[in-house]
C-alpha positions as CSV (number, residue, x, y, z in Angstrom):
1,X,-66.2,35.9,41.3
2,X,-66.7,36.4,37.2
3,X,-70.0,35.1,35.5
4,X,-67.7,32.6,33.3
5,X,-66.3,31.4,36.8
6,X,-69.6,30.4,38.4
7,X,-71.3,28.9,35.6
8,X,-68.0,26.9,35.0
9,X,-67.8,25.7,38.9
10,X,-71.8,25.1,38.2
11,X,-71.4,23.1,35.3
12,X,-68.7,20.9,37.4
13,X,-71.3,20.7,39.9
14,X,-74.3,19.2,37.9
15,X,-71.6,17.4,35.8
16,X,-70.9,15.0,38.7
17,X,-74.2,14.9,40.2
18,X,-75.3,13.4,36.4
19,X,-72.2,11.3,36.6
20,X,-72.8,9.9,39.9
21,X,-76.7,9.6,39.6
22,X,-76.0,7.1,36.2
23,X,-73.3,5.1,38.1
24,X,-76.0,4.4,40.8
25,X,-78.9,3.1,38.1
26,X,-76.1,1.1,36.6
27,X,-75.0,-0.3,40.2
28,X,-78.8,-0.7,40.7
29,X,-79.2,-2.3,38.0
30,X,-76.4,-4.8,36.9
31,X,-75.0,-4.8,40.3
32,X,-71.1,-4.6,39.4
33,X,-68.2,-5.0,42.1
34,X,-68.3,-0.8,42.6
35,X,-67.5,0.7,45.9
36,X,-70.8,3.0,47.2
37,X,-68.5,5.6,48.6
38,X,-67.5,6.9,45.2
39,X,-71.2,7.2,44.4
40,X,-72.3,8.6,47.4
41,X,-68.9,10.8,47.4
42,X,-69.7,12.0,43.8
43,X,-73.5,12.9,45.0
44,X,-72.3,14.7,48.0
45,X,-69.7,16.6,46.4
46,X,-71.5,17.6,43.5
47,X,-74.6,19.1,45.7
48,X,-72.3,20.8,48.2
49,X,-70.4,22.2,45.4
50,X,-74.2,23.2,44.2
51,X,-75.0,25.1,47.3
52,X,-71.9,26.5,47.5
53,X,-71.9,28.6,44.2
54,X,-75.6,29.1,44.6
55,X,-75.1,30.9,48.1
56,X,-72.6,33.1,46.8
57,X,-74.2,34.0,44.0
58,X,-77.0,35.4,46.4
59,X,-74.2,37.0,48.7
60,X,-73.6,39.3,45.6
61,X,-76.6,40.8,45.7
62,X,-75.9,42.5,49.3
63,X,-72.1,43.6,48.3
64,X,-71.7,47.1,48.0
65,X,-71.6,48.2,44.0
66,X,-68.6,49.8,42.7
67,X,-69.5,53.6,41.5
């Protein structure tokens, strides 16, 4: 995977974790009619996405190097 591809899929990550950590202070807060799965879906997503790219990027530094 390309540099520009991992810091892309990275930014998607941290994207929705920041998305989905402000909809939970708003829920927290004012306490609109918003379903907890898409929170909690956003959160999840956005960290296993994290530890996805993150893992692979460490796998990299085992592969054999083309000569």
């Amino acid at each position: 995977m390309s540099k520009a591809t991992k810091t892309l899929m990275m930014f998607i990550a941290l994207f929705s974790i920041v998305t989905s950590s402000g909809a939970l202070a708003y829920k927290l807060v004012f306490n609109p009619k918003m379903p907890w799965f898409v929170i909690i879906g956003g959160l999840f997503c956005g960290l296993a996405l994290t530890y996805l790219v993150k893992s692979y990027d460490s796998d990299d530094d085992f592969m054999p190097k083309n000569k």
